[in-house]
C-alpha positions in Angstrom: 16.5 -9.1 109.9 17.2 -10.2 106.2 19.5 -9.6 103.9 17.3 -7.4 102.0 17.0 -4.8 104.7 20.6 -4.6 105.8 21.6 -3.9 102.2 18.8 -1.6 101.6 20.6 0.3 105.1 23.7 -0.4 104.1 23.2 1.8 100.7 21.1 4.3 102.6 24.1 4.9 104.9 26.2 4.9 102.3 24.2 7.9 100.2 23.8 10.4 103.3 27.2 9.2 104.6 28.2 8.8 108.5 31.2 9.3 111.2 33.0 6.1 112.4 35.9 5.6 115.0 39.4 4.7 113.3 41.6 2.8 116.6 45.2 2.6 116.1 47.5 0.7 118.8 50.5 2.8 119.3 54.1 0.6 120.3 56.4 2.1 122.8 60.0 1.8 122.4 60.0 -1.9 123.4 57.4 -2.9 120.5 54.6 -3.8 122.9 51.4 -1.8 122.4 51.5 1.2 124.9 48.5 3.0 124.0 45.1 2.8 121.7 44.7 6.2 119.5 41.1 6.9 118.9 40.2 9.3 116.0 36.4 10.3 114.8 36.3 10.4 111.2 33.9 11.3 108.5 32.6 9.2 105.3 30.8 11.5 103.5 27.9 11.2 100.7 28.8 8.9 98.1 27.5 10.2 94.6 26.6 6.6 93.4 25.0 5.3 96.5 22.4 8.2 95.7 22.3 7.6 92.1 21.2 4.0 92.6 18.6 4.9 95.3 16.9 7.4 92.6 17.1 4.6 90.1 15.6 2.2 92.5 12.5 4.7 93.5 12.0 5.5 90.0 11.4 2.0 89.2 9.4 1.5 92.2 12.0 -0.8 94.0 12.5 1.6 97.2 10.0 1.6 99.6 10.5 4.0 102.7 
């Protein structure tokens, strides 16, 4: 794959945005890890990511 396409999906993800996993180790009492905290979060649209697809497709620089 080059580096071409995993920008171009990169900035596609970006612009319709995506959910991701956040891990956090939680420490008992005696500072050793104890337990791994899993949370589901959301990135949502980003404004310019869209803006610079448009400008791209305009200019005939996106290709689906």
């Amino acid at each position: 794959m080059g580096i071409d396409k995993i920008l171009r999906d990169a900035l596609l993800r970006r612009a319709t945005g995506y959910e991701y996993e956040e891990r956090e180790v939680v420490a008992g009492r005696d500072g050793n890890p104890e337990r791994v905290k899993v949370m589901k979060k959301h990135m949502p649209p980003d404004l310019k990511a869209i803006q610079k697809i448009q400008t791209m497709r305009q200019m005939g620089q996106w290709e689906e």
